[in-house]
C-alpha positions in Angstrom: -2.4 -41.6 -122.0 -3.6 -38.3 -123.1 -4.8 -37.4 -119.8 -1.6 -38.2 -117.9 0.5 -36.3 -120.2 -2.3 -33.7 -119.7 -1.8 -33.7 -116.0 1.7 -33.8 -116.2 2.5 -30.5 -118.5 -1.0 -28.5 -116.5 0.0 -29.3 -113.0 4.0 -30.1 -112.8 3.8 -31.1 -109.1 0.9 -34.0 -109.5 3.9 -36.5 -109.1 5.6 -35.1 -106.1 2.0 -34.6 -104.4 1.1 -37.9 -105.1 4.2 -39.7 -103.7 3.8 -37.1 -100.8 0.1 -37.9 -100.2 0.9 -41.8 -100.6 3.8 -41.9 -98.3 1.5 -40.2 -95.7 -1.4 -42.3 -95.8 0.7 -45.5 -95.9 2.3 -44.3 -92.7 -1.1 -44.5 -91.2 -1.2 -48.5 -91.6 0.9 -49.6 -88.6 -1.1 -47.6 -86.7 -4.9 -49.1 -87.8 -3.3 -52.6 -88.0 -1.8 -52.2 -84.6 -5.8 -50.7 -83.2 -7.0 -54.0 -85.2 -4.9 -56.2 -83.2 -5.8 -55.0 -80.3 -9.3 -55.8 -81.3 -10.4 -52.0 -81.2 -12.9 -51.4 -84.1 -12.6 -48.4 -86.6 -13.7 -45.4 -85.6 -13.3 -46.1 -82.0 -10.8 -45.4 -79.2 -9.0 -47.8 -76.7 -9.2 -46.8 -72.6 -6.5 -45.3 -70.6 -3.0 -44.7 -71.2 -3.5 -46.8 -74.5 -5.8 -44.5 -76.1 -3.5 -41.2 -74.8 -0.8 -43.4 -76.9 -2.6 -44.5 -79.8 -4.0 -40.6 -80.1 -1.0 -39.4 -80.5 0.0 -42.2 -82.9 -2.4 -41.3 -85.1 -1.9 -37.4 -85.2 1.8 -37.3 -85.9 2.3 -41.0 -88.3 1.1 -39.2 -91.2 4.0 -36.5 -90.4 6.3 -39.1 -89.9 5.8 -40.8 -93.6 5.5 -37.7 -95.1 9.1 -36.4 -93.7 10.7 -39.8 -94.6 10.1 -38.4 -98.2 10.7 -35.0 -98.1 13.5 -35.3 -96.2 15.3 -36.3 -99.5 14.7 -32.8 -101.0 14.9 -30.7 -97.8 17.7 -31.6 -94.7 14.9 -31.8 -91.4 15.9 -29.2 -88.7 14.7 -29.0 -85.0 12.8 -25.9 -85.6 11.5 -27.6 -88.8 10.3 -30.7 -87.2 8.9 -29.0 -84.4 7.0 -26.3 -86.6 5.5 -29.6 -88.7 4.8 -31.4 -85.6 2.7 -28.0 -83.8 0.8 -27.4 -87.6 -0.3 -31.1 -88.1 -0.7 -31.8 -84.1 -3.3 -28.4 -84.2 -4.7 -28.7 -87.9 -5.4 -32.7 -88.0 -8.0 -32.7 -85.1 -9.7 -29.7 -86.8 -10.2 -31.2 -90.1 -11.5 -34.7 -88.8 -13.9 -32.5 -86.9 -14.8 -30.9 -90.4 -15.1 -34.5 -91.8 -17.2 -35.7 -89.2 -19.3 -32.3 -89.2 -19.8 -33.0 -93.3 -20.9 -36.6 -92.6 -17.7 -38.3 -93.8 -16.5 -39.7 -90.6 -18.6 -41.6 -88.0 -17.1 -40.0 -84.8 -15.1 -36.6 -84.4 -12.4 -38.5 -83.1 
């Protein structure tokens, strides 16, 4: 109890971050349970069209869950939207190449 009042009077935005953090990564379900169903394995890619699809799936769903929040707090624009989408669509493959690079993925995909 301590530490969460703790946390909450040293760092005022833990409980935004969190929800932001949590509605981005639950985004990411639909797409792992669609790649499941499809019987592709984690941390592998499908063939074709389907994996051009399912790429780009899994660069912007993260953006998607995390504008369904924010969108409460700030009104989404087209020059907004498109600025998220170019950040996270250039950033996102760069830090999974980190991850992988740091031994914390198994592929750079």
């Amino acid at each position: 109890m301590v530490f969460c009042v703790a946390v909450l009077v040293l760092e005022p935005f833990f409980v935004p971050d969190t929800f932001f953090g949590l509605s981005a990564e639950l985004a990411e379900l639909p797409n792992s349970f669609t790649k499941r169903q499809l019987d592709i394995a984690p941390g592998t890619t499908a063939r074709g069209a389907l994996a051009v699809v399912l790429y780009l799936w899994d660069q912007l769903d993260l953006l998607l869950g995390w504008w369904l929040l924010f969108s409460w707090f700030v009104p989404p624009t087209p020059v907004r939207l498109a600025a998220s989408i170019l950040l996270v669509g250039a950033l996102h493959p760069v830090v999974t190449v980190i991850g992988w690079l740091l031994g914390m993925r198994p592929t750079p995909r």
